[in-house]
N, C-alpha and C positions, 0 to 999 in steps of 0.2 A: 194691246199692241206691244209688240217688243222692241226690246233698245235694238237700235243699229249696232251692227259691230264692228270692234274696233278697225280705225285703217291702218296697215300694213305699214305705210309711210313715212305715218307718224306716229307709231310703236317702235319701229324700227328705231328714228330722230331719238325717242326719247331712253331707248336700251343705251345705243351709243354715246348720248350724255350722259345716264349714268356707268357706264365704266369707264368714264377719263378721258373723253374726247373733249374738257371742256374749252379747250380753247379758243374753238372758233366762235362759240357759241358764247365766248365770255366778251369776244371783238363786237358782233351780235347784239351780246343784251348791256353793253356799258353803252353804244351808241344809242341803243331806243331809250335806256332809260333814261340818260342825259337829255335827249326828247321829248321827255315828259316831263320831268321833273321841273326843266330848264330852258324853255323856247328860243332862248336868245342864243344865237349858232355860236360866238364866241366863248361862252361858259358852257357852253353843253360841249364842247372839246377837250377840254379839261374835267371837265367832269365824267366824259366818258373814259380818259387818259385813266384817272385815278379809279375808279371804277375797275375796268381790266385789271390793274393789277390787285386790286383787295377781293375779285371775284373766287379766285382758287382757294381763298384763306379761309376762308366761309363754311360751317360747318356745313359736312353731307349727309347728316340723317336729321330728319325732324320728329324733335317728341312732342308725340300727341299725344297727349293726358286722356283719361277717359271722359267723356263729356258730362257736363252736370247734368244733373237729371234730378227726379222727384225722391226724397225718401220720408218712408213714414216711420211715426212711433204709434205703438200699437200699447192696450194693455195687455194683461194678462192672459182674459179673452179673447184676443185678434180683433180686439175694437177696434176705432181707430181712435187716437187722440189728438194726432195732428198731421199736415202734409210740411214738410219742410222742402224749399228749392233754392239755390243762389239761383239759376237762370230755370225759368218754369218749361224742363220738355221731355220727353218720351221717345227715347229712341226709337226706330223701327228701322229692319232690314228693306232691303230695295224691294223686294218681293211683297212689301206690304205697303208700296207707295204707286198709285194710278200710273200706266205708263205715260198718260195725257200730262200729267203732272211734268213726269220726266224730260217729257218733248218741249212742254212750256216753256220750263227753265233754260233748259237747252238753247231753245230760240231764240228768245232772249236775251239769253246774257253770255252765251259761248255756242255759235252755230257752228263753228268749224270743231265742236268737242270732240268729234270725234275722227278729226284728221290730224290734227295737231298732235306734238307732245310735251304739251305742258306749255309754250309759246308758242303763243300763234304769231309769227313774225309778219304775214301779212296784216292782219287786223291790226299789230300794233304799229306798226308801219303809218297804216291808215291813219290813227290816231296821233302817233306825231305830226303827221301832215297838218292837221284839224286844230291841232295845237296851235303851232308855227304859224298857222295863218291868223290866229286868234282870236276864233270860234271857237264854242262850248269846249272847254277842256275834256279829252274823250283818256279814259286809264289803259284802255287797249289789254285788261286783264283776263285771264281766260278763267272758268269754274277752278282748274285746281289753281289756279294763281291765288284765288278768291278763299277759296278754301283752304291753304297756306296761312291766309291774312287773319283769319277767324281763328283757326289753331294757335296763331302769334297773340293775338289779345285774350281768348278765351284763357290760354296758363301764364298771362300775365303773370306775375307775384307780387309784384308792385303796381302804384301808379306809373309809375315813371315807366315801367315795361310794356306796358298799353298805349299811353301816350305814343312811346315808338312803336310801336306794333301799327299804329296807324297814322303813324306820318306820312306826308309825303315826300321822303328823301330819299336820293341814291339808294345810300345804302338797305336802307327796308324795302324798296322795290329789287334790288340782288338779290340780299336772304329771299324774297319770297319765288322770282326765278329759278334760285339752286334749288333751294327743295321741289318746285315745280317739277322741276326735271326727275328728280329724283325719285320721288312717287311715281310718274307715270310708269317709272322703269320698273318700279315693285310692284303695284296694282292695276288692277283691271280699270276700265272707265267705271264698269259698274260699281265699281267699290268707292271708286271718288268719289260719284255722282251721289252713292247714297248716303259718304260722309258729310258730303256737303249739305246735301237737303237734311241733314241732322242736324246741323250745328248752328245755318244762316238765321239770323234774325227775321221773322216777318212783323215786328210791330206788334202793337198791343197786347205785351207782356208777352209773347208766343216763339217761344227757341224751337227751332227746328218744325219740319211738316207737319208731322201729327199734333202739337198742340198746338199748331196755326190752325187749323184744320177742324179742330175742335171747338176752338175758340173764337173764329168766325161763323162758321156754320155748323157747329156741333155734328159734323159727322167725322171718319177717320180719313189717312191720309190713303187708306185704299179704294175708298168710295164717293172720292172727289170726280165732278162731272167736269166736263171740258172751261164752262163759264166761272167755275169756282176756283179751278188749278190756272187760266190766265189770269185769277184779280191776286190769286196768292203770288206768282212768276211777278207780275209786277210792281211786289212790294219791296224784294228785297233792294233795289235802287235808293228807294225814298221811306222806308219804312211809316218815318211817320207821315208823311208829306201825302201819302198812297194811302194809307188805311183809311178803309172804308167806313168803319165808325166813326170817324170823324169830319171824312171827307170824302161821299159816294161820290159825286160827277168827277174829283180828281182822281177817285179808283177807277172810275170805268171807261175815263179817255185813256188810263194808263193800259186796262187790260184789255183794251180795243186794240193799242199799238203791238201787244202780246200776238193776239188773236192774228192781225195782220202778217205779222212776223213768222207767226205757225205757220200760215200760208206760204210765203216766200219760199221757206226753208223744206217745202214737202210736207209738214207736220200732218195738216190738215188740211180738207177742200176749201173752196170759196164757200161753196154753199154750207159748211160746218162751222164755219166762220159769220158767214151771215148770218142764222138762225143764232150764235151765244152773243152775238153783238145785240141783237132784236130786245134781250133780257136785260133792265136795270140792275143794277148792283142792289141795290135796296130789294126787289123783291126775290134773293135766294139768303139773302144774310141771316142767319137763325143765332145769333152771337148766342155764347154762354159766358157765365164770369169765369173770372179766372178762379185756378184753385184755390181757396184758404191756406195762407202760408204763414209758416210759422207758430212758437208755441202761443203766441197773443191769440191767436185765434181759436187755441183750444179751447173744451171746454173745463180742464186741470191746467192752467199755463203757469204754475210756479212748479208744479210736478217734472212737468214737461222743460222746463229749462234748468229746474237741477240734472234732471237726464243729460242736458247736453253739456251741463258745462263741467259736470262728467266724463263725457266724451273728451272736452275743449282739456282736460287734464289729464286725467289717467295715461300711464307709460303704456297698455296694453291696446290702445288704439292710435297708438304712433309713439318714437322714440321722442321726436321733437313737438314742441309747440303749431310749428310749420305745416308738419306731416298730421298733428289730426285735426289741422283744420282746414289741409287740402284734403283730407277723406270723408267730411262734413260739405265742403264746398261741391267734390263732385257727384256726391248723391247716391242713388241706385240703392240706398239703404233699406233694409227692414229693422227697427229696431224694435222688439221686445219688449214690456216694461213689466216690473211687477205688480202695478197698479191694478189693484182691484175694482172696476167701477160703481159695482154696487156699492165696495164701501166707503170710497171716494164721493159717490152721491151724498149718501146717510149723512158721514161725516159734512160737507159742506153745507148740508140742509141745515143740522144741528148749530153750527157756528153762528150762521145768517138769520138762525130762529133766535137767540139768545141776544147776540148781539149783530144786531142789523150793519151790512156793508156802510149804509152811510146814517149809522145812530150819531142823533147830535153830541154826546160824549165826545166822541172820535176814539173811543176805547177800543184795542183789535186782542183777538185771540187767534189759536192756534193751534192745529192738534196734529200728529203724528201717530200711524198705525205703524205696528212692526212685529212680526209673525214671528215669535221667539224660537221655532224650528231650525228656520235656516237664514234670517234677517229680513227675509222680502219687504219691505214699504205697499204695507198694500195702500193706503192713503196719507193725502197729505193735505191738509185744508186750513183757509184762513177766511177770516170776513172782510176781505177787500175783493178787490174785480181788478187783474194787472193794466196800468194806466200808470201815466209822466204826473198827471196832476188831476187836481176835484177831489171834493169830499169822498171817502173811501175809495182813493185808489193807490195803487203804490208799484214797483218794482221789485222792492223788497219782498222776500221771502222770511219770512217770519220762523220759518221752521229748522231753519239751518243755516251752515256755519258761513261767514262772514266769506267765506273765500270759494265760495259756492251761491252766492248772491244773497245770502241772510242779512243782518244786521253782528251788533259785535254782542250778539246775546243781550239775556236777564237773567240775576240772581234767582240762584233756582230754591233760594228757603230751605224748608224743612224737607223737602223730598229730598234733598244732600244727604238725608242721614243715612239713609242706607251704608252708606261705605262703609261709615265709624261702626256702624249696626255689625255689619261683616266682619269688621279688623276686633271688634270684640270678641263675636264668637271663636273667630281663629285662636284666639287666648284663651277660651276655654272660659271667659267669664259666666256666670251660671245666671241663666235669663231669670231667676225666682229669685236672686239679692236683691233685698231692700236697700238703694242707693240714697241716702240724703241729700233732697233737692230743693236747697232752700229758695225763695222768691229771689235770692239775688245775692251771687257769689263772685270769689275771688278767682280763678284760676291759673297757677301757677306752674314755673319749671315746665314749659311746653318748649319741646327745642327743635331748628330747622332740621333741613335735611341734606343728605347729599352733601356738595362745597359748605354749607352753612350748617351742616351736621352740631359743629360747636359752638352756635349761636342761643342763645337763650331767650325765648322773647319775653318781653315784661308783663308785669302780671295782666290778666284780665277781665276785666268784670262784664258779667251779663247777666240778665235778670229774666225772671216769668212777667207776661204782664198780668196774668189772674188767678194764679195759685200756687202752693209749695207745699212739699210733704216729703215723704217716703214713696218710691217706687219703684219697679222690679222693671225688668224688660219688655214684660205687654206691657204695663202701664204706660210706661214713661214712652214709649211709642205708638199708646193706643192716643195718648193725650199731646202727644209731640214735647215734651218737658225740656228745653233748653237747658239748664244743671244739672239736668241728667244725663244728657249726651255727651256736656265738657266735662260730664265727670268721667262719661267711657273715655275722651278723647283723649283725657289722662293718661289713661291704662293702655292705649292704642298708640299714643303719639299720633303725630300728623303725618308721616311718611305714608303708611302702609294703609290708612282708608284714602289718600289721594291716590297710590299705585293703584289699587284697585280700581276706583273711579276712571283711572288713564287705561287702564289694559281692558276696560268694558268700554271704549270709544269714547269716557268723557274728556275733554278739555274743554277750555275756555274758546267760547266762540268766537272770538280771534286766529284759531287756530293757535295761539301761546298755550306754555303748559300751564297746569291749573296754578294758586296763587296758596303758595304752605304757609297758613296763616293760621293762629288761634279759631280766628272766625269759621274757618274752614266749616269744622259741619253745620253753623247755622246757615250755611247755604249763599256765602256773600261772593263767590264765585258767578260768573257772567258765561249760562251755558244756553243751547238753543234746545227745542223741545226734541227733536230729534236724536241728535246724541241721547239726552235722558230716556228716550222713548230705547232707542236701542241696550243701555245699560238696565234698563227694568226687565227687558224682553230675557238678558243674561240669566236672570235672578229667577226670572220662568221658566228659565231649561236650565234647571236643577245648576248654575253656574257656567256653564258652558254657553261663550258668547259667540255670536254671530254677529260681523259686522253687518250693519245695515245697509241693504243690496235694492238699487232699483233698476237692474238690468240684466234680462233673464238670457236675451239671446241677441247677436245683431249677427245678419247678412248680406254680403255685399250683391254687387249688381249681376253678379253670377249666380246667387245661391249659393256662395261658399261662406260657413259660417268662420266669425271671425273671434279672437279672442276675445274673451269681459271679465273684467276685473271680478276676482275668484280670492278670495282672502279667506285658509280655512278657519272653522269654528274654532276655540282655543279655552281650555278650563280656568277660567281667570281663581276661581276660587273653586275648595272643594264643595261636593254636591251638598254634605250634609250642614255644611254652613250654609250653601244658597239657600236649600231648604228650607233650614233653621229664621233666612228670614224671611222667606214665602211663608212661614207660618205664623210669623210675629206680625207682619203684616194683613195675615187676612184678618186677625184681632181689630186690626182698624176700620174694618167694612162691616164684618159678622161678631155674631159672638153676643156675651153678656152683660160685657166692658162697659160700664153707663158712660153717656157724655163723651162714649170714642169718636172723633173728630169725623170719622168715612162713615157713619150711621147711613146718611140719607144717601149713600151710594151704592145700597147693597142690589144685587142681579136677581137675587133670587137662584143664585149659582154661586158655586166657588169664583173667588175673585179676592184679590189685595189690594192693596194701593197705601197712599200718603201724599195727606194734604204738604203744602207749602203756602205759605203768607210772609211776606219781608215787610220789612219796619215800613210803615206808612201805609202798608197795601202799595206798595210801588209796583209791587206785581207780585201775583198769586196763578198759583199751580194745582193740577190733581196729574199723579201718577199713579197707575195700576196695571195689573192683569190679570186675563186669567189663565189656564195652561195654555190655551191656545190663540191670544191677542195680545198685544202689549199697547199699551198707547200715554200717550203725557201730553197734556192740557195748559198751555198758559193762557194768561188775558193781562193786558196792562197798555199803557199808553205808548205808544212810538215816536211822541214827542218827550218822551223822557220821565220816568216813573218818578223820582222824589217831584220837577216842577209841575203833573200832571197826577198827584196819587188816587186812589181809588178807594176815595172818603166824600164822605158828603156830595153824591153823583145820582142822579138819573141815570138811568139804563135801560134803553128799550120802555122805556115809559116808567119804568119801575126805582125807587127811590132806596138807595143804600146809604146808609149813615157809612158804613163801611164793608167795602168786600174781600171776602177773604177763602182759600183755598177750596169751602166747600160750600160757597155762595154760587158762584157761577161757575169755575172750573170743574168741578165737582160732578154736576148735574152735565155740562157737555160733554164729559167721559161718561158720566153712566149710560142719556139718550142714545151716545153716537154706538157703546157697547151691543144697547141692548138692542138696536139697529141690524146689530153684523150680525149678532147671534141669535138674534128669532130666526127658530127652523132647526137651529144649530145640535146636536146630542148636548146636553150639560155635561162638559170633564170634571172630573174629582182628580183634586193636586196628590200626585204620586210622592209625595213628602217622606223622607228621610234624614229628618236633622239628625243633627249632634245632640242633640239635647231633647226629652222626654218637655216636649212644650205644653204644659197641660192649658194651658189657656190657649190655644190655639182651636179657632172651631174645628171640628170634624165634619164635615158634611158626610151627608148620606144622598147621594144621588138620588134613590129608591123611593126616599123619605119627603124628599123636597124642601128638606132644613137644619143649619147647621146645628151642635150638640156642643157644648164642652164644660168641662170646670172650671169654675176662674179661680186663680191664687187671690191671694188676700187683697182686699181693696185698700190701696192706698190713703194714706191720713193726706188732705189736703185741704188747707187755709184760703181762701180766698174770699173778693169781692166784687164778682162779675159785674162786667154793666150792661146796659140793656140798650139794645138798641132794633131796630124794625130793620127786616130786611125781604126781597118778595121776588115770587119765581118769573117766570119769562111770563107766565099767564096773569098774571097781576098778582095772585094771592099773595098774603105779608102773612110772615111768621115771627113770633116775638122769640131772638138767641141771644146767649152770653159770648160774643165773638172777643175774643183776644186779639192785641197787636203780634207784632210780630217781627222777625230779623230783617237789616237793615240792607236796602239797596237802591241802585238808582242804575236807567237806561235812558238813551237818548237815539234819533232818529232826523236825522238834517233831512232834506230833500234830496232826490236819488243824484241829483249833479254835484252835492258836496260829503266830504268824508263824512264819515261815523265816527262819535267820542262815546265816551259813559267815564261816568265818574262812579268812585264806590267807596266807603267810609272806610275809616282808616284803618288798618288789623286793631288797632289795639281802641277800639272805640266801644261803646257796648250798644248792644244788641241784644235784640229780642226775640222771641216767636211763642206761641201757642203753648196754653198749661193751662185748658178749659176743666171747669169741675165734673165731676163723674156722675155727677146728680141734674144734668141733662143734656140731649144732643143741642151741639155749637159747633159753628164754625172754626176751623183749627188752623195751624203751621202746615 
């Protein structure tokens, strides 16, 4: 059936109030609305008095915002990961809404829609009357009156602007007459009518026709039958009062008064009206649920709301705070994500196998993918399930930086060394010097930097926990040797292996810059696994960093694609020192290095990495790559690593006297690796150091095994001690695990801040110098 067209009368009424006739019409609409507002004739005089003249002052154009609507994030595949809505609806053109529908509403709630323009001064007339005598208070509002009112609260921006937007006073019954008029002068009926049926509330979560429509009888708002479009017409009065899931006999006396009223108005016959009255409400109701909303419902939901709180930041999807999170609120979005989900599975599997969401421990881990090409995240996973409260659950994002919903970090150990690793080679110090690395030294004349450039810090002492010798640059990073690092960090100072660490995305996960301390390379810095996962990813494109990206594409509700944060790659350091220690570190995986800490990590492919263990086991790490993954590993407690250390614990059934770098961390980089990459070609690292690394393996693709020379094996003293340690399957294997450098995290409940405390710079500290004469747990 088609709409009626407009009347001549009252197009004309409403041309003429929009070009400045408003005077009469302000005499007009100050008297009905003091009528309504006001029944008592003495104040409704003055009130219509003040009215008139604040009616001209009122602005003449109304902004209507685009309407909320659905947006998803997708991964990388076009999966979906989530539906996000501030109000759940689906636009649709009038052309895709029943014209029964049309006539319903119509009926309804504005018979004369289509004589009027914009005030229907009889009806509302009517309504005063009905008033005054003090019966049912009737609003006498017409559809666009109505649809005015819903534009006024829908771009609220405040409370306080909703509140008004739905009061009943003077003044918001004017604003909503002016604009009345005003619309009608610019738009068709048809156009009103179909922004109205977009915007109106019908109850049970359902904005606008199509997802009322869906949502009670799961069909669309085109294929609505007569009996379906009267129970939907008359909800939007009583939304809830009317809905039919709650309340069938009150829905269907209401859409019997519908059905009536279709009658009166020419809508409908009697006899078309008898036969949908004949029909209970209950037997056409087919409800669906509503859509899953929001990232809680994902099946990634800490991925998913670093996405957004990306969005809720970045200058590139709005200047202000305001602006992108009126572009979040009104929807109509596609966003993109770089989330990979097979690896996002793998990786999740692996965390929840090792360590169970709610293992009685309450130990959590962590891991972060990052495609060292161009930074994408392809995963990001933890062993919690997002939740306020319960055994393994959290809000916290374990993965990232405090100002992005993480935590304020964990000591990142020995995988820190890289930097110092880096700011040596840039010196040219020669990876084959035998360094003297006693069990436990002084370290001295280390100076600030920057304003504190002329600061000197006092001496420093730190020790091995279980060995000392002589060691060259594999060694001493095959074994993670603490005297050997302060002895590069000597030669490097502090400045320039923190610069680096800062210009490949590390700070302190506070978002503060790192802390230029002696301690610096044993790792007593507070970073989250992500920053380090993207500083490793650097070190695997030969130096060249890529900031860490999880948003590939967003479109708005047009298909026009919109800005995303685009930060180009940048050579933090040159290739052949990245090289140089993508080569030293594959020593710690592969090779013939006895006792190198990453032994049990090896892929059966090129791969690097480095263990990390802080003093106590307060928390342990594994970072690696290979050309084409980056990822970093923590595990430690979220109620705070020194009061919760990772000593004498059960684990997944499994009994550690102590865990350390490549206890558990270790094994959920290698599984979650070898996960992504079965199927994968094997890459062989395109290596061009500085320096002729003879101990660095060489793999042979071809071969299926690395090759190399090792320089001379280090003279080392020690006293391991022995302790049992056993994989996620039960099996117990007898290592010499070492302690290791000092740190401590903490973790309140998500309704109170975050602290951490960390040992003083000038305190000593420890980490990993396991003996060469067999595989052990490292730094």
């Amino acid at each position: 059936m088609s709409v009626r067209p407009t009347n001549r009368v009252g197009r004309t009424f409403g041309v003429l109030a929009s070009i400045g006739l408003f005077a009469l019409i302000s005499v007009v609409a100050g008297v009905v609305v003091a009528g309504i507002a006001l029944p008592l004739i003495g104040t409704a005089g003055v009130a219509s008095r003040n009215a008139v003249e604040n009616f001209q002052s009122l602005p003449a154009e109304l902004d209507a915002p685009p309407l909320p609507q659905q947006s998803v994030v997708l991964a990388s595949d076009g999966s979906r990961l989530a539906t996000l809505f501030f109000q759940n609806r689906i636009e649709v053109p009038i052309s895709k809404i029943a014209p029964v529908m049309q006539k319903a509403i119509v009926a309804i709630e504005d018979s004369r829609f289509y004589e009027h323009g914009g005030i229907d001064v009889r009806g509302t007339m009517r309504a005063v009357v009905s008033n005054s005598g003090g019966s049912k208070v009737q609003g006498g509002s017409t559809l666009t009156q109505q649809y005015v009112k819903n534009v006024l609260v829908t771009s609220a921006r405040t409370g306080q602007e909703a509140k008004e937007a739905k009061s009943r006073t003077i003044a918001r019954k004017l604003k909503e007459l002016r604009y009345a008029l005003v619309l009608e002068g610019e738009l068709s009926k048809g156009q009103i009518l179909e922004r109205y049926l977009n915007i109106a509330y019908f109850g049970a979560g359902s904005y606008g026709v199509e997802a009322a429509a869906r949502r009670y009888f799961s069909t669309t708002a085109a294929a609505l039958t007569l009996p379906q479009a009267a129970t939907l017409a008359g909800l939007v009065q009583q939304p809830v009062g009317y809905d039919p899931l709650r309340n069938p006999r009150g829905a269907q006396l209401r859409r019997d008064t519908v059905l009536r009223r279709m009658v009166d108005t020419g809508a409908i016959t009697s006899a078309q009206a008898k036969a949908a009255m004949s029909k209970s409400v209950s037997s056409y109701l087919k409800p669906s649920k509503l859509p899953p909303n929001g990232c809680t419902t994902s099946g990634s939901p800490f991925f998913c709301d670093y996405v957004l709180r990306i969005m809720r930041s970045d200058p590139a999807f709005g200047g202000t705070p305001e602006a992108r999170d009126s572009l979040l609120r009104s929807g109509g979005l596609v966003i993109k994500t770089t989330l990979d989900p097979i690896a996002q599975r793998d990786a999740q599997a692996t965390v929840s196998k090792y360590i169970p969401n709610n293992d009685p421990s309450g130990k959590a881990t962590a891991i972060s993918l990052v495609r060292p090409s161009d930074g994408a995240i392809l995963a990001m996973a933890q062993n919690r399930t997002w939740g306020t409260s319960g055994q393994g659950r959290t809000t916290y994002n374990y993965n990232v930086n405090q100002g992005f919903g993480g935590t304020i970090g964990m000591q990142a150990g020995s995988t820190f060394k890289v930097f110092t690793l880096a700011a040596a080679l840039e010196l040219g110090v020669n990876v084959n010097e035998p360094i003297d690395s006693p069990q436990e030294g002084l370290f001295e004349n280390l100076k600030g930097c920057g304003a504190q450039s002329n600061v000197t810090f006092p001496p420093y002492r730190a020790r091995n926990s279980t060995g000392s010798g002589t060691f060259d640059m594999h060694t001493g990073t095959a074994y993670s040797v603490n005297t050997y690092f302060l002895a590069l960090e000597q030669r490097t100072g502090l400045c320039r292996p923190n610069e680096i660490a800062d210009q490949m995305g590390v700070t302190r996960a506070t978002g503060n810059p790192l802390r230029t301390v002696p301690s610096q390379v044993l790792g007593t810095n507070e970073i989250s696994p992500l920053a380090m996962a993207g500083a490793y990813a650097g070190f695997a494109n030969h130096g060249l960093f890529c900031k860490p990206i999880a948003i590939l594409s967003v479109t708005d509700r047009n298909g026009t694609a919109l800005p995303v944060p685009n930060t180009p790659c940048k050579q933090v350091v040159a290739r052949g020192v990245a090289d140089a220690v993508a080569s030293l570190l594959t020593g710690v995986i592969d090779g013939d290095i006895p006792g190198r800490t990453g032994e049990a990590m090896s892929l059966g492919r090129p791969a690097a990495g480095k263990t990390g263990t802080t003093n106590e086991s307060a928390a342990v790490w594994f970072a690696g790559f290979t050309p084409d993954i980056a990822a970093v590993v923590w595990v430690g407690d979220p109620r705070g690593g020194f009061g919760h250390p990772l000593k004498d614990i059960t684990i997944n059934g499994n009994y550690f006297g102590q865990v350390f770098g490549s206890s558990l961390p270790g094994p959920i980089w290698r599984d979650t690796l070898l996960a992504y990459l079965a199927g994968r070609p094997a890459l062989a690292f395109d290596l061009q150091p500085v320096q002729d690394l003879t101990s660095a393996p060489l793999w042979s693709i071809d071969g299926g095994g690395p090759t190399l020379s090792v320089s001379p094996t280090p003279s080392i003293s020690a006293t391991p001690v022995t302790t049992v340690t056993a994989s996620p399957s039960g099996s117990s294997s007898t290592t010499r695990p070492p302690s290791s450098s000092s740190s401590t995290t903490s973790e309140p409940p998500p309704s109170s801040s975050t602290t951490t405390t960390a040992p003083p710079p000038t305190s000593s500290t420890t980490t990993t110098a396991p003996p060469p004469t067999s595989a052990s747990p490292g730094a």
